[in-house]
C-alpha positions as CSV (number, residue, x, y, z in Angstrom):
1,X,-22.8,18.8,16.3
2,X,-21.0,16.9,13.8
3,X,-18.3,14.1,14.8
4,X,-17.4,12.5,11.5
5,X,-14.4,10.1,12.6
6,X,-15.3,7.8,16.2
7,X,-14.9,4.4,16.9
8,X,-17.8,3.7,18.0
9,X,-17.5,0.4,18.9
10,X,-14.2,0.6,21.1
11,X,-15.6,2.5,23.7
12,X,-16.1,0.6,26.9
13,X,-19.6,0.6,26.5
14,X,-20.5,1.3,22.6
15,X,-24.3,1.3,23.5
16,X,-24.1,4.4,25.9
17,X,-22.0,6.1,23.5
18,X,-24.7,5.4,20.8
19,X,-27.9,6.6,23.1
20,X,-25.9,9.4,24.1
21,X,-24.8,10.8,20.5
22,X,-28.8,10.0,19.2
23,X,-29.9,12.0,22.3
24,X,-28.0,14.9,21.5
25,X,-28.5,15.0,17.8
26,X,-25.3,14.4,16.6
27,X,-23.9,13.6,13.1
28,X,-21.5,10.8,13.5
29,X,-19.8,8.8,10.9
30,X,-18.6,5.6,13.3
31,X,-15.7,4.1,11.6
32,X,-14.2,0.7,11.8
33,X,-10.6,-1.1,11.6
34,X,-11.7,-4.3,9.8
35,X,-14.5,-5.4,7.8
36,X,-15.7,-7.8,9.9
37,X,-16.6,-5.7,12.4
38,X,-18.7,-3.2,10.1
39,X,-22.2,-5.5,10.5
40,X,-21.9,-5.9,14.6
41,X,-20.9,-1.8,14.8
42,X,-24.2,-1.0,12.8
43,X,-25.7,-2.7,14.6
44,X,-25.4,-0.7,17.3
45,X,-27.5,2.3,15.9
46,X,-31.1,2.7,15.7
47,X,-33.2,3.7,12.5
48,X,-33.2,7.2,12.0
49,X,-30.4,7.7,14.2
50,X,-27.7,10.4,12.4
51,X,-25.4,8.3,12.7
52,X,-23.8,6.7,9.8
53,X,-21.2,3.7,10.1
54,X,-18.1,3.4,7.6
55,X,-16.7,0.3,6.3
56,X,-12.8,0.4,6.9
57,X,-9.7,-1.6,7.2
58,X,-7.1,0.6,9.2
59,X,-3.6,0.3,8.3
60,X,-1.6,-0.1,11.5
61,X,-3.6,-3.6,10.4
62,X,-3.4,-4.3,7.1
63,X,-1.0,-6.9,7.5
64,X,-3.4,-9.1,10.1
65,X,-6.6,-8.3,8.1
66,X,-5.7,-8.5,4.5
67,X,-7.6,-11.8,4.3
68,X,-10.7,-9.6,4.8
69,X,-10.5,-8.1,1.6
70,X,-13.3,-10.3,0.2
71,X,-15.7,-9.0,3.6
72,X,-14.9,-5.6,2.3
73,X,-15.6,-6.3,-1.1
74,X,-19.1,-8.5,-0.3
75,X,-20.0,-5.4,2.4
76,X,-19.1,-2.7,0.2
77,X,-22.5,-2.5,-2.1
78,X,-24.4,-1.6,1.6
79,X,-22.0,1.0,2.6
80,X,-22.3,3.8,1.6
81,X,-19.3,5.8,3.5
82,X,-15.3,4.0,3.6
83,X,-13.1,4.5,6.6
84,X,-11.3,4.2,8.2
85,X,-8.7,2.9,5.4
86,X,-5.1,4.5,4.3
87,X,-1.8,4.4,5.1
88,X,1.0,5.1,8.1
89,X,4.8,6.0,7.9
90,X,5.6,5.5,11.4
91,X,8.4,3.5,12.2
92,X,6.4,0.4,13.7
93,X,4.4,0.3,10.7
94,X,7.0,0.8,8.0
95,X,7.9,-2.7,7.7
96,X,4.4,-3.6,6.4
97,X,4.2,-0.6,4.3
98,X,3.9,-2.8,1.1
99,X,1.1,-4.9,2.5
100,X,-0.2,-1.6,3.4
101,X,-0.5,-0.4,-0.3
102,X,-1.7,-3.3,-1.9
103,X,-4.8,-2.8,0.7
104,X,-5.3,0.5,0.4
105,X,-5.3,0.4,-3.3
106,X,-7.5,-2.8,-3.5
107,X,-9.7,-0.7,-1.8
108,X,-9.7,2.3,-3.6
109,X,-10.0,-0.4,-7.1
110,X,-13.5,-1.6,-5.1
111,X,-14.6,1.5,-4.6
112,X,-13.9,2.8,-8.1
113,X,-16.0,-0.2,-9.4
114,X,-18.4,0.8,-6.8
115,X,-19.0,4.2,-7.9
116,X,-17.2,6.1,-5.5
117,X,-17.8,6.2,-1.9
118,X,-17.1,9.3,0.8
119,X,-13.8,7.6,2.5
120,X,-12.2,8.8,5.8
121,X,-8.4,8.9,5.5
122,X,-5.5,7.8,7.7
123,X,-2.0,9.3,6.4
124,X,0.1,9.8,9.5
125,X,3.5,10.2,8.1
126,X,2.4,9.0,5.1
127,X,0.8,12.0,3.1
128,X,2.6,11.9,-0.2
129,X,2.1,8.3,-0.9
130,X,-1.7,8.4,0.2
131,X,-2.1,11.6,-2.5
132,X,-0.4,9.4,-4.8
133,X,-2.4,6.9,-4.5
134,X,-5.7,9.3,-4.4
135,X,-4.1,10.4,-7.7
136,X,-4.1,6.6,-9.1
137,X,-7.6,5.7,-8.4
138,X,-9.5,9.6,-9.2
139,X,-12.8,7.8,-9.3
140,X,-12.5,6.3,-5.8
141,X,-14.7,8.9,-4.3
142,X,-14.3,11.6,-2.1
143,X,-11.3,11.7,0.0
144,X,-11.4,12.9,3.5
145,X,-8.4,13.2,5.4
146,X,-8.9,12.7,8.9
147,X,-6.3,14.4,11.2
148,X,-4.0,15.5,8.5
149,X,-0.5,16.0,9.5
150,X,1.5,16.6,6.5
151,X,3.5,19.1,5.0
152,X,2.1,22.8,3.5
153,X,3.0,21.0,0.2
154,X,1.0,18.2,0.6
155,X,-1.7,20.0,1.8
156,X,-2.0,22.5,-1.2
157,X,-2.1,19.0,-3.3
158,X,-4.8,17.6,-0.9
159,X,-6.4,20.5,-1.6
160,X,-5.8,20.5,-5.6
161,X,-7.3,17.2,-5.7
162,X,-11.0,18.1,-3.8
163,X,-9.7,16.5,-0.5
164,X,-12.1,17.6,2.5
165,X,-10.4,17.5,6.2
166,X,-11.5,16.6,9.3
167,X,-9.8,18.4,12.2
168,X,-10.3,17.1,15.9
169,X,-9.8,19.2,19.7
170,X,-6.4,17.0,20.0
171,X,-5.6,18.2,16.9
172,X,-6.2,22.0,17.3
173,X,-3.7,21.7,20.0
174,X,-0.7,21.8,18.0
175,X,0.7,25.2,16.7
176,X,1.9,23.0,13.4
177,X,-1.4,21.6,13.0
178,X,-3.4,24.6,13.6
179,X,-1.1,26.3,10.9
180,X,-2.4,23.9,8.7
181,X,-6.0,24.2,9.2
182,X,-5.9,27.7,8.5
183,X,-4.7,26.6,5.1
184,X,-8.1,24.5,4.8
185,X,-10.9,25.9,2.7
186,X,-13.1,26.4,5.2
187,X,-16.1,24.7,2.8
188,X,-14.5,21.7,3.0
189,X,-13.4,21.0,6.5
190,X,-15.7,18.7,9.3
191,X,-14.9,18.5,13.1
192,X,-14.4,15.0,14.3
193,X,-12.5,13.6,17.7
194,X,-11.2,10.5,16.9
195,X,-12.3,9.1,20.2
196,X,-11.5,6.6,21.5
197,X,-7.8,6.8,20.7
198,X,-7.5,10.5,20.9
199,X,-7.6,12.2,24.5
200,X,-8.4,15.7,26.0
201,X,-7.2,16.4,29.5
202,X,-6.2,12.8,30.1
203,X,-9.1,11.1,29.1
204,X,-10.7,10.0,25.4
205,X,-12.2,12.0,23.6
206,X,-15.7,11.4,23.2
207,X,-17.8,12.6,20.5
208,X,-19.8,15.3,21.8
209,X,-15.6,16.8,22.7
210,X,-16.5,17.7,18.5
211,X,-17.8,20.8,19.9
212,X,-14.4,21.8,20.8
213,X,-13.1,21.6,17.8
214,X,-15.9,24.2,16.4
215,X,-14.9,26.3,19.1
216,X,-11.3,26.2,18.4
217,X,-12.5,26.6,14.3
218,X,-14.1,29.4,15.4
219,X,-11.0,30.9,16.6
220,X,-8.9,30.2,13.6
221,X,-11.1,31.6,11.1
222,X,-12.2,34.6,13.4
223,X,-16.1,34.0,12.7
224,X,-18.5,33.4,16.1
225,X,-19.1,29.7,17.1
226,X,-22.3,29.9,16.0
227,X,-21.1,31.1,12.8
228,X,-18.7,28.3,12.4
229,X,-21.4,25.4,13.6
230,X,-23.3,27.2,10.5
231,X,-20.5,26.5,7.6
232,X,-19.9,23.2,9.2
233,X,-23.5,21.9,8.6
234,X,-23.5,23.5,5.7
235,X,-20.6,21.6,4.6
236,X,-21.9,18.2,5.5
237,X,-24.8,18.6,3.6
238,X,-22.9,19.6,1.0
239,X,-21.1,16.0,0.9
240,X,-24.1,14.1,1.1
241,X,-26.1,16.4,-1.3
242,X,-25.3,14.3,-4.4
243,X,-26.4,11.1,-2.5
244,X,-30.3,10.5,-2.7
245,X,-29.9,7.4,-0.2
246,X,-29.0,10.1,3.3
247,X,-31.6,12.1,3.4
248,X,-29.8,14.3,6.3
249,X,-32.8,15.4,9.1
């Protein structure tokens, strides 16, 4: 079972969560919304655990954590995934939406520099500049677009530029959204939940809920769950194949 976008460590009690995912054998890539909570959130997980922690600035924060910029930079050499990082539209946020660009493309410079990194991508009503962006900094890595929500246009760019998606259960409930996912390339989509923030049934999600995303995959693309479980593992090994450092068990 793969879940590769949680916050980990927002969950009431992060260490539960942890023992939980390791004891089911789950694939997680915990993300975080500043930098300087990337060292206390790996903290959290064991060696040989398979689960991976990204080092992220979210931007419904970019204006409060922009002074972080040189955590992100010092942290970045260690971290070998980015996320969760981007940019939002919504109305809330629009009024920091400059702040939010000259964060998300500091971080996209760093991790150009870096060598590229696998990022996980925020771009609620903000999918065209994010691709623009992408499109400024091709060197940046590989760009995973959590819970895309953009327009068939956007998505066919996405797609043009070797974006991979991640698709959650809170997601597949939408008839828009699930229109788009059957426009994914099916080699380069991974389930994820989003959890805490996103809920099922009145509830968060938590990161063994991934499962219903491969059941609700399963459906679009008309293959059995087991076949889907099957393309989706053989996808994330595909994203970590060229990086010597994973070692996926």
């Amino acid at each position: 079972m793969i879940d590769f976008h949680a916050h980990l460590d927002l969950y009431p009690d992060p260490p539960a969560v942890v023992r939980e995912c390791t004891a089911r054998g789950m694939y997680v890539l915990s993300v975080t919304t500043t930098p300087s909570a990337w060292r206390g959130t790996s903290a959290l997980v064991a060696d040989g655990s398979r689960i991976r922690t990204a080092l992220g600035l979210h931007p419904q924060i970019a204006h409060q954590r922009k002074s972080e910029l040189g955590m992100f930079d010092d942290y970045l050499s260690e971290a070998l995934y980015v996320g969760e990082i981007g940019l939002d539209g919504a109305p809330e946020f629009k009024r920091y939406w400059q702040e939010q660009i000259v964060v998300f493309d500091h971080i996209l410079s760093a991790c150009s520099r870096a060598g590229g990194r696998i990022m996980t991508i925020h771009s609620r009503r903000a999918s065209t500049a994010v691709l623009e962006r992408l499109e400024a900094f091709p060197s940046a890595g590989t760009p995973i677009l959590h819970w895309f929500s953009g327009s068939k246009r956007d998505l066919e760019r996405a797609v043009g530029l070797g974006c991979w998606f991640s698709v959650g259960p809170a997601m597949l409930l939408a008839e828009k959204s699930r229109g788009l996912v059957r426009h994914m390339p099916h080699d380069r989509v991974l389930t994820e939940t989003d959890g805490p923030f996103a809920q099922i049934e009145g509830r968060s999600a938590m990161p063994w809920d991934a499962q219903r995303a491969t059941t609700g995959l399963a459906s679009l693309w008309n293959v059995s769950e087991s076949e889907a479980e099957h393309v989706l593992h053989t996808n994330l090994r595909a994203l970590v194949a060229g990086n010597s450092e994973e070692g996926l068990r």
